[in-house]
C-alpha positions as CSV (number, residue, x, y, z in Angstrom):
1,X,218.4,-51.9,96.0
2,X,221.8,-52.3,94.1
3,X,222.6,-55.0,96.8
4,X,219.4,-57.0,97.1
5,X,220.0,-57.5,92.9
6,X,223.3,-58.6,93.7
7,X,224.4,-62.2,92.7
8,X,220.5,-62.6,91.6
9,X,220.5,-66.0,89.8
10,X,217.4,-67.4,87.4
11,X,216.2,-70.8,88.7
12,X,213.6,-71.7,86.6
13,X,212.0,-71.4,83.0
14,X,208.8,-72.5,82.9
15,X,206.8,-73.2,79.4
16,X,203.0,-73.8,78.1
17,X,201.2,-73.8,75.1
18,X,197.6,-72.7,75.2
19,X,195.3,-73.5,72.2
20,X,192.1,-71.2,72.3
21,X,189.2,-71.4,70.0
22,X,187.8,-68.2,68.4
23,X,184.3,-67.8,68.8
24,X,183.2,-68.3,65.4
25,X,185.7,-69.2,62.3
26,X,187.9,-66.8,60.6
27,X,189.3,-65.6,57.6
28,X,191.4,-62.7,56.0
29,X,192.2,-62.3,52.4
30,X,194.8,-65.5,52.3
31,X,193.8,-67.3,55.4
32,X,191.5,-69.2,57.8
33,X,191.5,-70.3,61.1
34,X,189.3,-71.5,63.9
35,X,192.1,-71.4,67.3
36,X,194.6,-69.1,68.3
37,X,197.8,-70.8,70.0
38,X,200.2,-69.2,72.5
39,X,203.5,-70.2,74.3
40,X,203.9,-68.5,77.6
41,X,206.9,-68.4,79.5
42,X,207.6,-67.7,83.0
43,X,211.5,-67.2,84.1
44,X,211.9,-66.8,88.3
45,X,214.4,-65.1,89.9
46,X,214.6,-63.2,93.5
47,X,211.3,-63.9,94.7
48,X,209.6,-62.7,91.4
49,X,208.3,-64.4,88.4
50,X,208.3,-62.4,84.8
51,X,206.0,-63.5,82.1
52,X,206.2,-63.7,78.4
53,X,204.2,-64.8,75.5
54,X,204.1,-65.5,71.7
55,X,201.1,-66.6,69.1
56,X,202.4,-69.1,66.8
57,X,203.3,-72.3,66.7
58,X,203.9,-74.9,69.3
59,X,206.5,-75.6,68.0
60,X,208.6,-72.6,69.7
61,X,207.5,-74.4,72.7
62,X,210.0,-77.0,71.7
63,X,213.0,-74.5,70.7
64,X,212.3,-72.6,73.9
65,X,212.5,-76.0,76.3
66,X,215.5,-77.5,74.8
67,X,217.4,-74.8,73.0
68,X,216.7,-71.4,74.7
69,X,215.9,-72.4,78.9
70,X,219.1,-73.6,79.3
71,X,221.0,-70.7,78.0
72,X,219.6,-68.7,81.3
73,X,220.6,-71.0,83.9
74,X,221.9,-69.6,87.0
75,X,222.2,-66.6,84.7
76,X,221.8,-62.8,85.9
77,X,217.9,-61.7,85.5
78,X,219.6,-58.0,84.5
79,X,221.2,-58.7,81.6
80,X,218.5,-58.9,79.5
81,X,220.9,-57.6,76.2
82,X,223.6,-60.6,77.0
83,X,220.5,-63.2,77.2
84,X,219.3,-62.0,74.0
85,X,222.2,-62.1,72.1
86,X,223.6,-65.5,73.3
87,X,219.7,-66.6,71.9
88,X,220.0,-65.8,68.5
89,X,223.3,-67.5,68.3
90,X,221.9,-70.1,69.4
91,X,219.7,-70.5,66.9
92,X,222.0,-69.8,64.2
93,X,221.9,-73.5,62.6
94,X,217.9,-73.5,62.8
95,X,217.3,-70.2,61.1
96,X,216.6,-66.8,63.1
97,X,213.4,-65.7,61.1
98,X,210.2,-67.7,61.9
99,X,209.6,-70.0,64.9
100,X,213.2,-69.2,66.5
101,X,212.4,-65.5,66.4
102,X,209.2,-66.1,68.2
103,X,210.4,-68.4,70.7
104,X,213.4,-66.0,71.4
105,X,210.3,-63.5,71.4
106,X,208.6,-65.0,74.6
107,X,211.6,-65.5,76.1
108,X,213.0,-62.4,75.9
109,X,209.7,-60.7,76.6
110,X,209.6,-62.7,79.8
111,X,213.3,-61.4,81.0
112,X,212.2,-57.8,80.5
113,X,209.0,-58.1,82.7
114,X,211.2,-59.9,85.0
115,X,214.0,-57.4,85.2
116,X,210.8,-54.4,85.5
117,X,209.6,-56.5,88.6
118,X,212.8,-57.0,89.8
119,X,213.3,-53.3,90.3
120,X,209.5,-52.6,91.3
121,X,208.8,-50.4,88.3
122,X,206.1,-50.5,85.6
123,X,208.1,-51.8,82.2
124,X,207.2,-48.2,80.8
125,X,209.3,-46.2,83.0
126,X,212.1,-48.9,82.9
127,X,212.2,-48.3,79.5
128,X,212.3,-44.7,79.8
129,X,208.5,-43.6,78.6
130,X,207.8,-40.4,76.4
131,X,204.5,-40.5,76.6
132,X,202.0,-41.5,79.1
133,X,199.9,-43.3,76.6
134,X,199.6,-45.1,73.3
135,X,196.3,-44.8,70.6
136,X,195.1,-47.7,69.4
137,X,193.0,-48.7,66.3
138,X,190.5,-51.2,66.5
139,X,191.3,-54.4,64.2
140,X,188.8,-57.0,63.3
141,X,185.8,-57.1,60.3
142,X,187.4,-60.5,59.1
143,X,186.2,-61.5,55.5
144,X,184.4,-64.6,57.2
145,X,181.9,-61.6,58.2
146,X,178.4,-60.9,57.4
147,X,178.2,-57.3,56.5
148,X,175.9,-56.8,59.6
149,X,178.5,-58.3,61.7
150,X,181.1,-55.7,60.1
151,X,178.9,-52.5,60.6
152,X,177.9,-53.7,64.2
153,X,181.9,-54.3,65.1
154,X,183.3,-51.6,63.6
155,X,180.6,-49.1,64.6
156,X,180.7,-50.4,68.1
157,X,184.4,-49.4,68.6
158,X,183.5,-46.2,66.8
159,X,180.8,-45.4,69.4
160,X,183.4,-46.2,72.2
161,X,185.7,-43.6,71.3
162,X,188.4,-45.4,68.8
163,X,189.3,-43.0,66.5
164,X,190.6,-45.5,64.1
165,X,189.2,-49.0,63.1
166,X,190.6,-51.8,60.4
167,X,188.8,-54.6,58.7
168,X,189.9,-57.1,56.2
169,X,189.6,-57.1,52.3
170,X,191.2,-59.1,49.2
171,X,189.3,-62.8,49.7
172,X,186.2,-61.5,47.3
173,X,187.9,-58.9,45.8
174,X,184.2,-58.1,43.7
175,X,182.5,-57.7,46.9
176,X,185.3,-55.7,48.7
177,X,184.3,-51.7,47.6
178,X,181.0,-52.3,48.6
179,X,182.1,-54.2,52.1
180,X,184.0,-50.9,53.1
181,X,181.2,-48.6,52.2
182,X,179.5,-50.1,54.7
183,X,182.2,-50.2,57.0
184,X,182.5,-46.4,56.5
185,X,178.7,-45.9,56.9
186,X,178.3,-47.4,60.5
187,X,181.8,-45.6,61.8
188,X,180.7,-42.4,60.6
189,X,182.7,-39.5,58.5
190,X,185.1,-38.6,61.9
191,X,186.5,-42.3,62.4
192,X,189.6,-42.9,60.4
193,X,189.1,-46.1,58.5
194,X,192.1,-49.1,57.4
195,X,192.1,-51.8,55.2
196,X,194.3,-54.9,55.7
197,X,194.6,-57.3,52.4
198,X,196.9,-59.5,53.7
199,X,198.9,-59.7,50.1
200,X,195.4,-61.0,48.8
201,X,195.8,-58.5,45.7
202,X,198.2,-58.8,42.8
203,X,199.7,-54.8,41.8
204,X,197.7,-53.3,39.3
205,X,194.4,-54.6,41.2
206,X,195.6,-53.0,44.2
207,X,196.0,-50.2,42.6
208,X,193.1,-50.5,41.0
209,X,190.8,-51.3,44.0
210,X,193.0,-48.5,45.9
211,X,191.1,-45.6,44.0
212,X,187.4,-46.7,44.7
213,X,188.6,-47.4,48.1
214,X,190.0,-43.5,48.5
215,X,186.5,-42.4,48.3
216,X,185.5,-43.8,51.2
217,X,188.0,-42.0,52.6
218,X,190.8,-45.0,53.5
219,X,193.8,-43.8,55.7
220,X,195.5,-46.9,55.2
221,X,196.2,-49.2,53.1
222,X,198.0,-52.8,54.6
223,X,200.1,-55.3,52.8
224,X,198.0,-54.7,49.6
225,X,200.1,-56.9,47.5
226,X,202.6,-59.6,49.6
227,X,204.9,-57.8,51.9
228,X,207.8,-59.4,50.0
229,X,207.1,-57.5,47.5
230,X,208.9,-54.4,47.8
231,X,208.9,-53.3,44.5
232,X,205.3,-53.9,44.4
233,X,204.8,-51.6,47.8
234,X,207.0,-49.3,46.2
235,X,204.6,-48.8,43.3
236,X,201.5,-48.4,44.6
237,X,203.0,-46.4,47.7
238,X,204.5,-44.1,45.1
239,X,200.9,-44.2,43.1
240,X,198.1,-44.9,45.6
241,X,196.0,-41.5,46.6
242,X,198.1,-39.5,48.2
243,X,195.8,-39.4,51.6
244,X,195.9,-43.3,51.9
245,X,199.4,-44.7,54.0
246,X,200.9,-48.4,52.7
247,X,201.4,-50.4,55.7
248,X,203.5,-53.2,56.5
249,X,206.1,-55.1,58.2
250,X,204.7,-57.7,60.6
251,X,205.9,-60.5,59.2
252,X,209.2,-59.1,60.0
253,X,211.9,-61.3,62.3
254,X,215.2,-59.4,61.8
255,X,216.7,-56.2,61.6
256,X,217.6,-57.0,57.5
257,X,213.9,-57.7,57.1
258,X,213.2,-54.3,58.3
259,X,216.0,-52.4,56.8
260,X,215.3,-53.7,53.3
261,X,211.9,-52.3,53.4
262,X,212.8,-49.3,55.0
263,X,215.9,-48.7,52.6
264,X,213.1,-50.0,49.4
265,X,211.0,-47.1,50.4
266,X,207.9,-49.7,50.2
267,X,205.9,-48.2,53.6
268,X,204.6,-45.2,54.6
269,X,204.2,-46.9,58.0
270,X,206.4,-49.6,58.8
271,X,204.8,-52.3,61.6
272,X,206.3,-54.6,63.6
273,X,205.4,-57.0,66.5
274,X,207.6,-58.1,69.5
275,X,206.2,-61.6,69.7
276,X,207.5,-62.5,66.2
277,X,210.8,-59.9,65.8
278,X,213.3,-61.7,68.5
279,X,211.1,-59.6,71.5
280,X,210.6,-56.3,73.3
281,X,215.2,-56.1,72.8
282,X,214.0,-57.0,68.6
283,X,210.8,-54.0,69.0
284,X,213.5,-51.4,70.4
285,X,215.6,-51.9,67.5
286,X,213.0,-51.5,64.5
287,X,212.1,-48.1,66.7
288,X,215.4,-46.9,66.1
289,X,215.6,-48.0,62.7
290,X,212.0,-45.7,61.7
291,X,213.6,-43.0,64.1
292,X,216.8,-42.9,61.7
293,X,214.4,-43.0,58.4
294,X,211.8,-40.8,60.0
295,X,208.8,-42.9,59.3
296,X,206.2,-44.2,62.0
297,X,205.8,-47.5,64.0
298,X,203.3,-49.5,64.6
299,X,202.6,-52.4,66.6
300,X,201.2,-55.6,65.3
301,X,198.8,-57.2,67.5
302,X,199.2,-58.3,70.8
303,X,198.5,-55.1,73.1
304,X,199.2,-56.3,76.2
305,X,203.0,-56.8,75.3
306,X,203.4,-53.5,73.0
307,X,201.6,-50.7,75.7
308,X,204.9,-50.1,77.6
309,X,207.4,-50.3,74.9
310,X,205.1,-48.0,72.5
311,X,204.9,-45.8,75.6
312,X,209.1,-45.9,75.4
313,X,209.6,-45.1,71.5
314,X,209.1,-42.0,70.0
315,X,208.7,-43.7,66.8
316,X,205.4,-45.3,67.5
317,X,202.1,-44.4,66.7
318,X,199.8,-46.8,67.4
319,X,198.7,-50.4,68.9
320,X,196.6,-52.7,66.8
321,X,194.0,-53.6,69.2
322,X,193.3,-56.9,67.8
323,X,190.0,-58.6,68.4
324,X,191.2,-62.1,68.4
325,X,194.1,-61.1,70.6
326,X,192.6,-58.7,73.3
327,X,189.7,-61.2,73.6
328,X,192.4,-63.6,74.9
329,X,194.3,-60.8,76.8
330,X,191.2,-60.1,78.7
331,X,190.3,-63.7,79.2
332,X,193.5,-65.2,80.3
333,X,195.5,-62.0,81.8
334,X,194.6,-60.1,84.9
335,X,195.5,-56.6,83.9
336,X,194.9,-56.4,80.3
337,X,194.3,-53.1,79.3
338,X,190.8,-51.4,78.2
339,X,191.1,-48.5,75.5
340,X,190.2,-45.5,77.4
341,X,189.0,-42.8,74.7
342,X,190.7,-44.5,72.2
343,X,194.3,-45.2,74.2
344,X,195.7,-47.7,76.3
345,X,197.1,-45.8,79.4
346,X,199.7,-48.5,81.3
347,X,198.7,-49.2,85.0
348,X,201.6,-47.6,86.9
349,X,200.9,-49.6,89.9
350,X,201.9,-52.7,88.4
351,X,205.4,-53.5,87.9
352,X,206.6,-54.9,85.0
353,X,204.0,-55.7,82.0
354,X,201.1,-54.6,84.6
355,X,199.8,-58.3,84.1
356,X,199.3,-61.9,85.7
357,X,198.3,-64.7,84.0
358,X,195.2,-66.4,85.4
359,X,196.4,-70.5,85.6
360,X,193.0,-71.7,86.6
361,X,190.8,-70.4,84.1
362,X,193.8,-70.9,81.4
363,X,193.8,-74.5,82.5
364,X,191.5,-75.8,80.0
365,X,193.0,-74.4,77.1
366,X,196.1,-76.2,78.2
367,X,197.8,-78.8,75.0
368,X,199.1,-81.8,77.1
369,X,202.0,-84.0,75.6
370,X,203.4,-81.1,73.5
């Protein structure tokens, strides 16, 4: 094995961006949107082909063809720590957080799959896994939804054996208390239940809003005032019912981003998503960071590219199992996972990410002239 890796050189990074509509429009408490975009990457090397992926905007596309590809020329497909660090440097004069962080995200996401195939092995036990599964929590009940649409999406995942299920609040913040009542009434009393107010709320109405929404027995409360608000966090963390964890984090590119919240002592769950923090290298980190604070991860979004690495980090707790996002997965990935009782349980006869992405049927979604 050690010599058939020998002298391994990339020889091609290849990128795409892939507009897809939702099925209906969408909305949270602070935004709308009718399309999802994603920039895949595929890097080659030794007879195999490792794919990586980001949602965002084109843009990275851009950065990745011009800024990042040629960086890994010729380079060694096992060095996946000395590709991501000559990345971010290069990137230095553009600004890491944002669009650079998400194109070093697909690229870097790539070289690990790559590397996993490489060496025939599932990315989970490259990584070095601790357990052989990861819970998820299903994520959807956008604000653009009818409350029959909430109880019948929510319920649904309930009936399927998700133990935890998350809907949005904060764009009618009058209508909100009664929109999660009904949320609790079709998931039942055992079903954990999460809000997500994408920093719709100002502090007092959070905490406000944060009592009638304890007795319908919320678990978790995310990004209830903006997540740049630490000291806002802080206060309603430090004053919300005590049964009801402050989430956030996923708009979080760099380790200082992370560390400031951490050190603020604004979460009781910090959350963080390899597509947008610098990749599955960037993911790793923030799990060390929560292992040396003792406070859970979680993963934003995107299963398919957080199973393996949640598998890997003791830190982690859960996969959002985003509709928008697993609808893709499912559509445009052979292998995308299906929550089994509630987890995600990594194929370990795949190698790498356990997934290949499906060119023909992806075709249509395809932006030309990027």
């Amino acid at each position: 094995m050690a010599h058939r890796l020998a002298n391994l050189q990339m020889r091609e990074v290849a990128v795409a961006t892939y507009e897809i509509p939702t099925e209906s429009p969408e909305s949270d408490g602070t935004l709308e949107w009718d399309h999802t975009t994603m920039i895949l990457v595929h890097i080659s090397a030794g007879g195999q082909r490792g794919l990586g992926y980001t949602y965002g905007s084109g843009a990275a596309a851009a950065l990745i063809r011009h800024t990042l590809a040629p960086l890994l020329k010729d380079g060694d497909p096992m060095a996946t720590a000395r590709h991501w660090v000559a990345m971010t440097r290069a990137v230095r004069n553009f600004g890491r957080p944002g669009i650079a962080a998400m194109a070093i995200a697909a690229v870097d996401i790539a070289l690990w799959d790559l590397k996993a195939r490489l060496l025939e092995l599932p990315l989970m036990a490259l990584l070095g896994a601790v357990r052989d599964g990861i819970a998820v929590y299903g994520s959807g009940g956008f604000t653009s939804y009818s409350e029959n649409q909430l109880r019948e999406q929510l319920g649904g995942w309930a009936a399927q054996g998700m133990g935890r299920v998350k809907m949005k609040v904060g764009r009618e913040p009058a209508s909100d208390v009664q929109r999660v009542r009904a949320a609790r009434d079709a998931i039942g009393p055992q079903t954990e239940l999460f809000i997500d107010a994408n920093g719709a709320y100002g502090r007092k109405e959070a905490l406000r809003l944060a009592e009638s929404f304890a007795a319908a027995q919320v678990r978790w409360f995310e990004e209830p005032v903006p997540a740049d608000d630490l000291a806002g966090l802080r206060l309603i963390r430090d004053r919300a019912p005590a049964q009801m964890a402050i989430a956030a984090g996923e708009y979080g590119f760099d380790p200082p981003y992370f560390l400031s919240m951490l050190a603020a002592g604004a979460v009781d769950v910090l959350q963080a998503d390899a597509t947008r923090c610098a990749g599955i290298t960037g993911f790793l980190h923030v799990g060390a960071l929560c292992q040396a604070f003792q406070l859970p991860l979680s993963a934003h979004c995107a299963p398919s590219v957080h199973v393996h690495p949640a598998c890997a980090l003791p830190s982690c707790c859960h996969i959002e199992y985003f509709y928008d996002h697993a609808r893709i997965e499912h559509m445009l990935f052979d292998g995308a996972l299906t929550p089994q009782s509630g987890l995600l349980l990594p194929d370990l006869s795949r190698p790498g990410l356990g997934i290949e992405f499906k060119q023909v049927e992806a075709e249509r979604f395809r932006m030309y002239g990027e």
